[in-house]
FIKOLZA-1660 file (N, C-alpha, C; in steps of 0.1 Angstrom, whole numbers, plus 5000, padded with zeros to 4 digits):
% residues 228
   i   px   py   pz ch aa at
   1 5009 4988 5000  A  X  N
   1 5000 5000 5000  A  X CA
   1 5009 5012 5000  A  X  C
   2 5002 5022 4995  A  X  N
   2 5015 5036 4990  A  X CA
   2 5012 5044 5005  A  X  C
   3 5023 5047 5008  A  X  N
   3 5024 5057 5020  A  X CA
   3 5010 5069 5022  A  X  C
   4 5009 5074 5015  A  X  N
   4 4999 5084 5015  A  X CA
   4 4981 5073 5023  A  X  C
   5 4977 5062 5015  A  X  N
   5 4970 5056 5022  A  X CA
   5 4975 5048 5032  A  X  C
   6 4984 5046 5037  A  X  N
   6 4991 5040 5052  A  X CA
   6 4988 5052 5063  A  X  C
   7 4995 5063 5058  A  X  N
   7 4991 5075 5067  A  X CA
   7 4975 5078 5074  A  X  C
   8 4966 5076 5059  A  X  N
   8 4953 5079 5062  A  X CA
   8 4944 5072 5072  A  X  C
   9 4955 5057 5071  A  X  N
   9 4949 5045 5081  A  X CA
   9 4955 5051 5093  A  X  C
  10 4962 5055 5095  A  X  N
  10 4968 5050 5105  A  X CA
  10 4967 5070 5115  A  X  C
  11 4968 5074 5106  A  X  N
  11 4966 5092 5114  A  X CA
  11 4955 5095 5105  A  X  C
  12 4940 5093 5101  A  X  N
  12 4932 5102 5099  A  X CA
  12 4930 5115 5100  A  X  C
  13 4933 5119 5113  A  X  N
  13 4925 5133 5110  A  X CA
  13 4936 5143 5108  A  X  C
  14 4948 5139 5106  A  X  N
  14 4961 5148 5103  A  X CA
  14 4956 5155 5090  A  X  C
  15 4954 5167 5088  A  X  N
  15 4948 5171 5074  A  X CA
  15 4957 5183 5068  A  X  C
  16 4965 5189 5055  A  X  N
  16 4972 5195 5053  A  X CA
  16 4965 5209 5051  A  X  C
  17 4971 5218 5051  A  X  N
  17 4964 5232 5046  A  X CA
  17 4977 5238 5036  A  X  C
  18 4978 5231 5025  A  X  N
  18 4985 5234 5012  A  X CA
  18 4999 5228 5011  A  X  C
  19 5004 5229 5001  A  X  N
  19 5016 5226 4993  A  X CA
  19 5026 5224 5003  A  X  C
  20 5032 5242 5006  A  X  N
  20 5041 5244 5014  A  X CA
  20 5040 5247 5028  A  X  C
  21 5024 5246 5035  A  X  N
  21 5020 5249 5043  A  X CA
  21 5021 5239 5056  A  X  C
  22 5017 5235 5070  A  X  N
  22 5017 5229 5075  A  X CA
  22 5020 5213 5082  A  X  C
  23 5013 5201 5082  A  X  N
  23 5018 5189 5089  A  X CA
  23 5024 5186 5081  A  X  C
  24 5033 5175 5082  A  X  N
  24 5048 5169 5075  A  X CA
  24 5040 5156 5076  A  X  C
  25 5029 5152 5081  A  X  N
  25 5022 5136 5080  A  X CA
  25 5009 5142 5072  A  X  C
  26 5004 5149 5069  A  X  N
  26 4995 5157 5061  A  X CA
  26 4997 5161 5053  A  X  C
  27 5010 5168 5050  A  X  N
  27 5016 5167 5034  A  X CA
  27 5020 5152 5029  A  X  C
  28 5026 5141 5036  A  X  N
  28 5028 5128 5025  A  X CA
  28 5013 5124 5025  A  X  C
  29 5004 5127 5031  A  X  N
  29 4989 5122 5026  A  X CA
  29 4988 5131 5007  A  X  C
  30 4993 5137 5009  A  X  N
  30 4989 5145 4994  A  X CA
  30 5004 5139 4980  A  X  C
  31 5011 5130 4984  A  X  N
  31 5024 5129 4974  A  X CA
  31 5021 5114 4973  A  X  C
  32 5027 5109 4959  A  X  N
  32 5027 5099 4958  A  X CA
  32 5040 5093 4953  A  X  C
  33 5046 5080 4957  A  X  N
  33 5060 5076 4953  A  X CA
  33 5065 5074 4935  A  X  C
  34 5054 5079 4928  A  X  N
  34 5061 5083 4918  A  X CA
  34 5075 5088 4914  A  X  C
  35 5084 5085 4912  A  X  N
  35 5101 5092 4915  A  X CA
  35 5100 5097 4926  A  X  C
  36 5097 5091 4938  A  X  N
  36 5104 5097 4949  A  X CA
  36 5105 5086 4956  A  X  C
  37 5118 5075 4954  A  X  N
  37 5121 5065 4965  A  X CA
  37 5119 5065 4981  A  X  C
  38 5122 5075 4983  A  X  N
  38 5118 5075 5001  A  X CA
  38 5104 5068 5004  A  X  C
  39 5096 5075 4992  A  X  N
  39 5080 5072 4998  A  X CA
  39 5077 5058 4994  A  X  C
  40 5085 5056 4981  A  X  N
  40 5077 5040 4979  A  X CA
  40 5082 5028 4989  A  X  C
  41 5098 5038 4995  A  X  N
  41 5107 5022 5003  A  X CA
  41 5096 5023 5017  A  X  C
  42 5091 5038 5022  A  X  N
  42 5084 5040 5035  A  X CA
  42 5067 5032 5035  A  X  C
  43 5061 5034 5023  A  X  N
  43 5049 5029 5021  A  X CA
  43 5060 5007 5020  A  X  C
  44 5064 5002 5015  A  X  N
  44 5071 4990 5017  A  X CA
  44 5068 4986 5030  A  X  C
  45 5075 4998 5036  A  X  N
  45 5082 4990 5051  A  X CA
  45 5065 4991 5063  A  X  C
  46 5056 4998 5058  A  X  N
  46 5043 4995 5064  A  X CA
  46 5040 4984 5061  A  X  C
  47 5039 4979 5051  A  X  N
  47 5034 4967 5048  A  X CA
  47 5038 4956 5056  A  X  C
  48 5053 4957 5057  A  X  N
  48 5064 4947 5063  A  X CA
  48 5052 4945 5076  A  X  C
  49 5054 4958 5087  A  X  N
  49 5053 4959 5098  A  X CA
  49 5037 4950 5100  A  X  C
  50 5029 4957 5092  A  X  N
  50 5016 4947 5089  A  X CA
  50 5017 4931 5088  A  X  C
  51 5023 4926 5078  A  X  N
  51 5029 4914 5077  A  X CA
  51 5034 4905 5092  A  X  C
  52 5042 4915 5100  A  X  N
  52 5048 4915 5111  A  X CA
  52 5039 4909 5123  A  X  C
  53 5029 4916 5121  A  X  N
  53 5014 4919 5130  A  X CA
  53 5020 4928 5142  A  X  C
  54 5023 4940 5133  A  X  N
  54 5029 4950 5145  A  X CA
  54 5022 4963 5139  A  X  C
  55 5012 4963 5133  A  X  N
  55 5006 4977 5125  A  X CA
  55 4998 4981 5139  A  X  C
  56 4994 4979 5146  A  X  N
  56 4981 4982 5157  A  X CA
  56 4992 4992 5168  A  X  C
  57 5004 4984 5173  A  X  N
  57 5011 4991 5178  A  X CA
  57 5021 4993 5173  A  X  C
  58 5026 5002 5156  A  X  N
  58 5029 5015 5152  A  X CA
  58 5014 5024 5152  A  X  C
  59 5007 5020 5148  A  X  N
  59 4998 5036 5151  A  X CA
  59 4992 5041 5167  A  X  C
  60 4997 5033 5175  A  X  N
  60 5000 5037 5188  A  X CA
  60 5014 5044 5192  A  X  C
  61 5023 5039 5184  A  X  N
  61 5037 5048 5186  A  X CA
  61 5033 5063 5178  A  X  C
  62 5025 5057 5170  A  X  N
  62 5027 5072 5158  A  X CA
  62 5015 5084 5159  A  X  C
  63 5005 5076 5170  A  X  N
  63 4997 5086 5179  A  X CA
  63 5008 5093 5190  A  X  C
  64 5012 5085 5203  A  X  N
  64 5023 5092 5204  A  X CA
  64 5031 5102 5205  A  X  C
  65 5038 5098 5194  A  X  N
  65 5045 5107 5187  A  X CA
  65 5042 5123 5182  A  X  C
  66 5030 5117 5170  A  X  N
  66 5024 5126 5165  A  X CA
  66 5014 5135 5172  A  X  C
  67 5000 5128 5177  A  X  N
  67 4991 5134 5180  A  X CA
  67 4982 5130 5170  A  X  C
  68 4972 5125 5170  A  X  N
  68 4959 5128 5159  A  X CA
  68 4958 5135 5148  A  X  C
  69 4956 5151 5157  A  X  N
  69 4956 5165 5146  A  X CA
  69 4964 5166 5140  A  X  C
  70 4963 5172 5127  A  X  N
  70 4975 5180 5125  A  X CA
  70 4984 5186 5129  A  X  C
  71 4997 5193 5132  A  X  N
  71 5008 5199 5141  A  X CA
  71 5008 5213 5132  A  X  C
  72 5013 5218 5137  A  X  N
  72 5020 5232 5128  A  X CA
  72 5024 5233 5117  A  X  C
  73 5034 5223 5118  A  X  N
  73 5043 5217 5105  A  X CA
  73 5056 5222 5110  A  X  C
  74 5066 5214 5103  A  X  N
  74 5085 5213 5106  A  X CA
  74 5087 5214 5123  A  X  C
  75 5077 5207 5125  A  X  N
  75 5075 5206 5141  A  X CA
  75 5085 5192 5150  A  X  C
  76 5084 5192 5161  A  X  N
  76 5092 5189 5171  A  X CA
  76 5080 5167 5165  A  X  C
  77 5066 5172 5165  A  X  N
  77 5059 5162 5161  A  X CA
  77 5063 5154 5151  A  X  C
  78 5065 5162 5141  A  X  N
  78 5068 5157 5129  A  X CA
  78 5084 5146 5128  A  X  C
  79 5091 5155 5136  A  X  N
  79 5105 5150 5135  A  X CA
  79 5100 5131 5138  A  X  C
  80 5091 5134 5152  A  X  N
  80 5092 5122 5162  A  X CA
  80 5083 5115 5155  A  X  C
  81 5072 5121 5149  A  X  N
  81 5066 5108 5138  A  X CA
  81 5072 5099 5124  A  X  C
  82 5083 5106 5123  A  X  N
  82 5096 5101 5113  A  X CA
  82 5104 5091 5118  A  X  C
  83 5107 5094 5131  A  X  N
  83 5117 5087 5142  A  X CA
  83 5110 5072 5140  A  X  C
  84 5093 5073 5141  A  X  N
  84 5088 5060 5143  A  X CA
  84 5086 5053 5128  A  X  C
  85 5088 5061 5121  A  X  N
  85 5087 5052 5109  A  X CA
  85 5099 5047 5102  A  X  C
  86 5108 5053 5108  A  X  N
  86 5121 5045 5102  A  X CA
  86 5124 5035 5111  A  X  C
  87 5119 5036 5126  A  X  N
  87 5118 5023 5128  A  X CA
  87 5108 5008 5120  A  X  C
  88 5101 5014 5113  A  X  N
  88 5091 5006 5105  A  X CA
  88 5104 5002 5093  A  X  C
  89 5109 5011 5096  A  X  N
  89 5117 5011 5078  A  X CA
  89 5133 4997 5082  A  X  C
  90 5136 4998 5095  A  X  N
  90 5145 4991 5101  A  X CA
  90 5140 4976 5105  A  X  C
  91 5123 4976 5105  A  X  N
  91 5120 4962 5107  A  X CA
  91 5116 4958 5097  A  X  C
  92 5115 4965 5083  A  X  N
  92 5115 4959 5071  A  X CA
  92 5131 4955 5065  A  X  C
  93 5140 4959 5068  A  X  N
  93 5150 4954 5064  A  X CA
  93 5157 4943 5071  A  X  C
  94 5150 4945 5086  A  X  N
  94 5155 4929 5091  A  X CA
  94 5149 4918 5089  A  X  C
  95 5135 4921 5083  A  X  N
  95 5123 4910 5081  A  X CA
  95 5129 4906 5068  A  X  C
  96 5133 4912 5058  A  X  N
  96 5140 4910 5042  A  X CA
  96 5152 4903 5047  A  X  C
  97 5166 4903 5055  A  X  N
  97 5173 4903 5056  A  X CA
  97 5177 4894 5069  A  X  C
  98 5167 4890 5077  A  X  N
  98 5172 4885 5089  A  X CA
  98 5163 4872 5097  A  X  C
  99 5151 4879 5097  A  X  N
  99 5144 4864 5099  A  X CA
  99 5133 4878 5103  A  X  C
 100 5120 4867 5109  A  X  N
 100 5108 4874 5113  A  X CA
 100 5111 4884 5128  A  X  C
 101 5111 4894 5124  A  X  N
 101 5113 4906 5135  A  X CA
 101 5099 4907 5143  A  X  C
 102 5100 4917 5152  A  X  N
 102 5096 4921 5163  A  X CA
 102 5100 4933 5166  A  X  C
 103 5089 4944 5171  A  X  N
 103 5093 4960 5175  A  X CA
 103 5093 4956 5193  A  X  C
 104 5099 4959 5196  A  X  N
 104 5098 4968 5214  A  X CA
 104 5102 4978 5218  A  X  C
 105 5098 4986 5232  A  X  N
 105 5100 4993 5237  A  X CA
 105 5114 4996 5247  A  X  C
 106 5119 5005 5247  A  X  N
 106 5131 5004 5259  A  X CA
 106 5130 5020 5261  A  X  C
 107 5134 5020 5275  A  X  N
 107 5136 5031 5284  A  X CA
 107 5118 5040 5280  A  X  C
 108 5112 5031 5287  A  X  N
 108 5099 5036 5291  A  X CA
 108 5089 5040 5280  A  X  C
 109 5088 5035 5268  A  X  N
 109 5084 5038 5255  A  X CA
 109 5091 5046 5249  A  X  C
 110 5103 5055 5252  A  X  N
 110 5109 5066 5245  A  X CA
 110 5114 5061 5235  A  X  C
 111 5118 5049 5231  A  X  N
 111 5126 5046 5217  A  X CA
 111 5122 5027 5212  A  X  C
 112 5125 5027 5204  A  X  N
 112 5121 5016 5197  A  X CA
 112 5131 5012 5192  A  X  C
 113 5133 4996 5194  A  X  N
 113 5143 4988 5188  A  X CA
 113 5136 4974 5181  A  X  C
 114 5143 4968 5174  A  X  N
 114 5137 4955 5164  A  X CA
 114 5144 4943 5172  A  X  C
 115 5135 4938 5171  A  X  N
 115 5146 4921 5174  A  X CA
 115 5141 4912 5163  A  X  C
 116 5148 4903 5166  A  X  N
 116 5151 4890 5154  A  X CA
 116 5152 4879 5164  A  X  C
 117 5142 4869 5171  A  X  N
 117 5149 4864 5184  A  X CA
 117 5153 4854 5179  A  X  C
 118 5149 4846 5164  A  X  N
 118 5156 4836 5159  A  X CA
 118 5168 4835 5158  A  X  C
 119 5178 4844 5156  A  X  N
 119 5192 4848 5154  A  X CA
 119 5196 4855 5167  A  X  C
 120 5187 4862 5174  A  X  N
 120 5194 4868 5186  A  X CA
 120 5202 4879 5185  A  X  C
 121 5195 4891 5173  A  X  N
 121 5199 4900 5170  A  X CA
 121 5187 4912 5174  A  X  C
 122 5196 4921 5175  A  X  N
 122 5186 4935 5180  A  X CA
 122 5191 4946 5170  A  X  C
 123 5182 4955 5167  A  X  N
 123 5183 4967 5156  A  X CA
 123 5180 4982 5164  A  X  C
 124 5189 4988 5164  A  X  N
 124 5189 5001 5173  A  X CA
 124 5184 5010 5162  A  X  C
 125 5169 5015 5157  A  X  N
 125 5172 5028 5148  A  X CA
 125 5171 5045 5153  A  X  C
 126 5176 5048 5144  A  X  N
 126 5179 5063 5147  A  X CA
 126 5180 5070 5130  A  X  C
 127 5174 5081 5132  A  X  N
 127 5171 5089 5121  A  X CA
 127 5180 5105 5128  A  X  C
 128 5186 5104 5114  A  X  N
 128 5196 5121 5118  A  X CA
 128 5188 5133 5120  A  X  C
 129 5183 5141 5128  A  X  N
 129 5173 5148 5127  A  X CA
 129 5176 5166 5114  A  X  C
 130 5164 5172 5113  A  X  N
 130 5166 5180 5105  A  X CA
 130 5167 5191 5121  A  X  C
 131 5172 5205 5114  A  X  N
 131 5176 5218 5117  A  X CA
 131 5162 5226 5125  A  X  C
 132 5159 5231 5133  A  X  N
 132 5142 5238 5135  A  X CA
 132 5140 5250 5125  A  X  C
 133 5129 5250 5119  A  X  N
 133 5123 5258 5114  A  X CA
 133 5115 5265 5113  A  X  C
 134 5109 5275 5102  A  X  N
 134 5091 5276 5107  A  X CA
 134 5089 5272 5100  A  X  C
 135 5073 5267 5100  A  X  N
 135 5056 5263 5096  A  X CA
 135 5057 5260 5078  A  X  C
 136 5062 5274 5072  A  X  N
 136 5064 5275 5060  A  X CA
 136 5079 5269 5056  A  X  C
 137 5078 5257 5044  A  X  N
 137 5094 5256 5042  A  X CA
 137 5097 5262 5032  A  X  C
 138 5104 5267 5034  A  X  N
 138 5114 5275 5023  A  X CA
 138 5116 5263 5012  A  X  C
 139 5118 5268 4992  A  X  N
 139 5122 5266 4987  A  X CA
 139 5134 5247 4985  A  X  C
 140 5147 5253 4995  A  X  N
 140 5154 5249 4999  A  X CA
 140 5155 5245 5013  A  X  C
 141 5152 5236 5017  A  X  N
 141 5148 5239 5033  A  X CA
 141 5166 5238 5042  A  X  C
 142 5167 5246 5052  A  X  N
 142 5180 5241 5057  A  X CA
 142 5185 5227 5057  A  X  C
 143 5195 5224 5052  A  X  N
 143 5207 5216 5059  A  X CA
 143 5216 5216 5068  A  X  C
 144 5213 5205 5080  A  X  N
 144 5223 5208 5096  A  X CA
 144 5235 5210 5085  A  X  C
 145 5243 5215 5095  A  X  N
 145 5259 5217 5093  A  X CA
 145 5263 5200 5096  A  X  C
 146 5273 5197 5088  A  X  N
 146 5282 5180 5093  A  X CA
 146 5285 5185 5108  A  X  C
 147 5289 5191 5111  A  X  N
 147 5295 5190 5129  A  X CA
 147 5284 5187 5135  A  X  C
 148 5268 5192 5136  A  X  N
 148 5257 5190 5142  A  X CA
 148 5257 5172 5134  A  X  C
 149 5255 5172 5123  A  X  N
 149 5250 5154 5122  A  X CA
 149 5259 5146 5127  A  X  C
 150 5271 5150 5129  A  X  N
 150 5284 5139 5135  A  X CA
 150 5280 5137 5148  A  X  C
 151 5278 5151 5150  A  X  N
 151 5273 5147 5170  A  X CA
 151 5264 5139 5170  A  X  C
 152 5250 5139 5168  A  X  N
 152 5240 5133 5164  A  X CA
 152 5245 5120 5163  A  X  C
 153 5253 5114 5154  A  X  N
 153 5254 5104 5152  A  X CA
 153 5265 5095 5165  A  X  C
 154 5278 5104 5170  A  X  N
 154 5280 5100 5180  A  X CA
 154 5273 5092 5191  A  X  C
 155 5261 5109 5194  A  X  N
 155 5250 5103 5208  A  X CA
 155 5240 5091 5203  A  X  C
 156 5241 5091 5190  A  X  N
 156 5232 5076 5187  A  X CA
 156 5243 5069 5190  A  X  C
 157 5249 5066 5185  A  X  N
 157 5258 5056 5191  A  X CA
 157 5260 5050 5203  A  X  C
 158 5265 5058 5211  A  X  N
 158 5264 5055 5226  A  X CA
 158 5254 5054 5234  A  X  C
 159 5240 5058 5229  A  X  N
 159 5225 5057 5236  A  X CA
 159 5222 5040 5225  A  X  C
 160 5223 5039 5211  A  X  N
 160 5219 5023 5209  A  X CA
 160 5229 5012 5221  A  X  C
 161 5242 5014 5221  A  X  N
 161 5253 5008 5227  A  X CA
 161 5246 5001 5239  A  X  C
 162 5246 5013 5244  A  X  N
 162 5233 5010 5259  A  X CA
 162 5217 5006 5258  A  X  C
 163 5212 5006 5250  A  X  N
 163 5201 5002 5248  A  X CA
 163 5205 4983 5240  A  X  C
 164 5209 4984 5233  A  X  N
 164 5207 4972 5229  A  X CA
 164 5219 4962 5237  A  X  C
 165 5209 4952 5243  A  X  N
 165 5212 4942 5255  A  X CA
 165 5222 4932 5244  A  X  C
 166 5232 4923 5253  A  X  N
 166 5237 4916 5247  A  X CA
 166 5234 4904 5240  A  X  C
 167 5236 4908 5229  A  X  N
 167 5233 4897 5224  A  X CA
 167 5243 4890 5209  A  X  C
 168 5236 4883 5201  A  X  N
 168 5250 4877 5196  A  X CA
 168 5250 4887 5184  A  X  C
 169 5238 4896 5180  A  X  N
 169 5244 4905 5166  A  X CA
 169 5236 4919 5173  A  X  C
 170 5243 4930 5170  A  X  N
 170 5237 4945 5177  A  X CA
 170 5240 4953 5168  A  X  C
 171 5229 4958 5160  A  X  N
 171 5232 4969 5148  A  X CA
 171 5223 4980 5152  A  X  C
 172 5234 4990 5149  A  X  N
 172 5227 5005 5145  A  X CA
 172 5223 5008 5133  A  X  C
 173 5214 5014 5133  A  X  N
 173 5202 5013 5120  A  X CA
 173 5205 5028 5118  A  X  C
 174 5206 5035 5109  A  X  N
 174 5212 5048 5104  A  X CA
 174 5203 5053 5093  A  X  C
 175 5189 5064 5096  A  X  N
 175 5183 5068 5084  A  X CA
 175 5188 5083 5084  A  X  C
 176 5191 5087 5073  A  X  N
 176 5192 5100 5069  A  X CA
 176 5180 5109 5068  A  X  C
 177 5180 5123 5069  A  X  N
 177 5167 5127 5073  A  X CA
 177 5162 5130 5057  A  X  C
 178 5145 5132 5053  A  X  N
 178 5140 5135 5042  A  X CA
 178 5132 5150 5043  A  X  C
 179 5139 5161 5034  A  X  N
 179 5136 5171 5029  A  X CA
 179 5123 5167 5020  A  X  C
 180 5115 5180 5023  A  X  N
 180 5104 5185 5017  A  X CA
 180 5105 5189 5003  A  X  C
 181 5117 5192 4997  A  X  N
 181 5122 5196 4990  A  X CA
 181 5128 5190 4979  A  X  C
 182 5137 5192 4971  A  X  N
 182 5145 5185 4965  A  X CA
 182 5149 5176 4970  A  X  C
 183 5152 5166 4974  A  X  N
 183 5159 5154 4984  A  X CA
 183 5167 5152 4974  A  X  C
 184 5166 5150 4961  A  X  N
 184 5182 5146 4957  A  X CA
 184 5192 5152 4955  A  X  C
 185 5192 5161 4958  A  X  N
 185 5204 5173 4960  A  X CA
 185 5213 5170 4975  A  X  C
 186 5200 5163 4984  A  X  N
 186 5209 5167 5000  A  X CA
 186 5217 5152 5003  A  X  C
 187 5218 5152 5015  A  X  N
 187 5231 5139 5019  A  X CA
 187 5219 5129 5017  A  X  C
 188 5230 5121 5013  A  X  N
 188 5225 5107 5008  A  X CA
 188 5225 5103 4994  A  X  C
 189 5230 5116 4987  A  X  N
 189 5223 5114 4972  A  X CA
 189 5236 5126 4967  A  X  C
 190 5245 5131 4972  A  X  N
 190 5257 5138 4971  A  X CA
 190 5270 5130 4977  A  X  C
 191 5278 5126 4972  A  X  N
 191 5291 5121 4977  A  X CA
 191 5299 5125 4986  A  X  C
 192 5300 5140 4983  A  X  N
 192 5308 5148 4991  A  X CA
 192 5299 5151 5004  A  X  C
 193 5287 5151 5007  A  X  N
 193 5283 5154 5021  A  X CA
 193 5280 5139 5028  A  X  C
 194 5280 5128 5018  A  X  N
 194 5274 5113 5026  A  X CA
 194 5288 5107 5030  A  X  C
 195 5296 5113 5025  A  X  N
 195 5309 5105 5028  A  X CA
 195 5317 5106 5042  A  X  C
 196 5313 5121 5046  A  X  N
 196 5315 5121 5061  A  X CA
 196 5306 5115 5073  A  X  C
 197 5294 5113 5069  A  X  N
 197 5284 5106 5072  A  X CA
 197 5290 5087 5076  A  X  C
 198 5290 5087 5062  A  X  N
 198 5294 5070 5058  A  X CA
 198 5305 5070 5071  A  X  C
 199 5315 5075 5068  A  X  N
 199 5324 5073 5078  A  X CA
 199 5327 5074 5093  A  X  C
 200 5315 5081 5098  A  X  N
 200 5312 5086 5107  A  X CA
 200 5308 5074 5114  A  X  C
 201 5296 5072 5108  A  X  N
 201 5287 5055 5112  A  X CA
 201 5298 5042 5113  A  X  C
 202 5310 5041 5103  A  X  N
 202 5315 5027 5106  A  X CA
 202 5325 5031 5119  A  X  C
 203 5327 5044 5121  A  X  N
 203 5340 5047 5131  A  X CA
 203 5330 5045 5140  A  X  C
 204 5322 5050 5145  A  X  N
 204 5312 5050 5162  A  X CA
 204 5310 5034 5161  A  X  C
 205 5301 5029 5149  A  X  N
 205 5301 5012 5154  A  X CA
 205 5311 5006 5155  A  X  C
 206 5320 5005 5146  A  X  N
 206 5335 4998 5154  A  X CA
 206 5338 5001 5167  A  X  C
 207 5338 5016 5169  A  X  N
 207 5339 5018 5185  A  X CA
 207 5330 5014 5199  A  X  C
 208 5318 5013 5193  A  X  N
 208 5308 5011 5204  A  X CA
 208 5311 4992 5203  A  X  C
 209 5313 4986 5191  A  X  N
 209 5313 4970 5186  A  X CA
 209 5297 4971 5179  A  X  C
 210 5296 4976 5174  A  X  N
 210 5283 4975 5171  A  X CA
 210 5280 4973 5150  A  X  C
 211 5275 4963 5145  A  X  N
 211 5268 4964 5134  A  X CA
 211 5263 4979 5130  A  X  C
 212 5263 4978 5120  A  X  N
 212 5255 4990 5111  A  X CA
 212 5250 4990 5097  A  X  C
 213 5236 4997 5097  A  X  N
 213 5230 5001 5082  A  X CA
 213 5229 5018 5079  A  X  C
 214 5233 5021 5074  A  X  N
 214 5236 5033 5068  A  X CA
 214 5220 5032 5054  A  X  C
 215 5211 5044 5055  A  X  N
 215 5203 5043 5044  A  X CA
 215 5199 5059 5039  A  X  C
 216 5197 5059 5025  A  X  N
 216 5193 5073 5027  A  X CA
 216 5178 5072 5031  A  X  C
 217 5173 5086 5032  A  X  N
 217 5157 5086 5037  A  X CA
 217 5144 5079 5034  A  X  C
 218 5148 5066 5043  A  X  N
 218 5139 5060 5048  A  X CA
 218 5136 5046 5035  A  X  C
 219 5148 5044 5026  A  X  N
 219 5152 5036 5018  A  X CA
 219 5158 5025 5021  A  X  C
 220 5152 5021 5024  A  X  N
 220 5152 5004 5037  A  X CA
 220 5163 4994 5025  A  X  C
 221 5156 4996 5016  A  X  N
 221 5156 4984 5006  A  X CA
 221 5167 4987 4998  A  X  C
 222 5176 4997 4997  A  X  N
 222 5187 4999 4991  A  X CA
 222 5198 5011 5001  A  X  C
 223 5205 5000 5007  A  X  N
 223 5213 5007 5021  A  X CA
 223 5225 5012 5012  A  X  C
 224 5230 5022 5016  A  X  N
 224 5244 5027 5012  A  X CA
 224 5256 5022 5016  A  X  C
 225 5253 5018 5030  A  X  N
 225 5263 5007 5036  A  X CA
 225 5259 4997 5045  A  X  C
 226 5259 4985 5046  A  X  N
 226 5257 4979 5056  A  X CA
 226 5270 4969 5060  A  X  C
 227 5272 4966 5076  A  X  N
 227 5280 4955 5077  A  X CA
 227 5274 4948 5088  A  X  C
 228 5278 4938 5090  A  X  N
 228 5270 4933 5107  A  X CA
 228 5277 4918 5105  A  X  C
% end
């Protein structure tokens, strides 16, 4: 099912008021994954989760997260209803890739990890967050600076480390964030800005001992880098 009707299932009353105007789950109700990979790998990885029999509790994380209503837009909401879908996007790649997954909760609902208990692997995901903005996005919408995504990726690192329990495989799941905008212009789809990225992610997981998937936005199904 295409993202736009996954949303409508699952957040109803989120409703957009234009183009460039407000909710960031209210605008992909109005886009369809015609040339735009993010949306068709994100509409995928719903399915997965369905499949999974975990759709009941994502639209409990994605209430949550989100709220029902609509938000403002380029909101604190929005970021954290992305956060939950790339975990959707991280249990479709271990479900393709690993065996029949499972979502849970750790440190009191605040974050979401995947397991695989056949293999006795756990999936930490984390999405690089975007810059704050206002309501209206610009054209171009900001790009964090690399020094802000490195940190970012750091503190993911050392918060998955501790979150995922020992076990015999522990990967950090790495989605890059998705612009309203152009998206193929920004990291993930530029050499010169993913490369500090890319290398960013194998140095912290080597350091922490941890597996890793590197993807652009929310592109489950064709990772930039993975090792584990």
């Amino acid at each position: 099912m295409e993202i736009a009707d996954w949303l409508e299932r699952l957040l109803p009353e989120a409703r957009g008021r234009g183009e460039e105007d407000g909710c960031w789950v209210a605008h992909m109700k109005a886009r369809t994954p015609a040339h735009h990979p993010p949306l068709y790998w994100l509409g995928r990885a719903l399915d997965a989760v369905e499949e999974a029999g975990a759709i009941d509790a994502m639209r409990g994380w994605l209430l949550a997260a989100h709220g029902a209503a609509s938000c403002a837009g380029w909101s604190e909401q929005d970021q954290r209803a992305q956060d939950v879908l790339t975990a959707a996007c991280a249990l479709a790649w271990a479900a393709e890739h690993l065996g029949p997954p499972e979502p849970v909760e750790v440190n009191g609902g605040e974050r979401l990890l995947v397991r695989v208990p056949s293999l006795d692997v756990s999936l930490a995901p984390r999405r690089l967050w975007a810059p704050p903005g206002p309501a209206r996005m610009p054209p171009m919408p900001p790009t964090p600076a690399p020094q802000t995504l490195l940190s970012q990726l750091s503190a993911y690192a050392a918060e998955a480390a501790s979150d995922l329990a020992p076990a015999r495989g522990r990967i950090l799941y790495v989605d890059l964030n998705l612009h309203r905008g152009p998206y193929a212009r920004d990291i993930g789809y530029q050499r010169e800005l993913t490369e500090p990225i890319r290398t960013s992610v194998k140095h912290h997981g080597a350091d922490q001992r941890l597996g890793w998937v590197l993807t652009r936005p929310f592109e489950w199904g064709v990772p930039i880098e993975v090792w584990y």
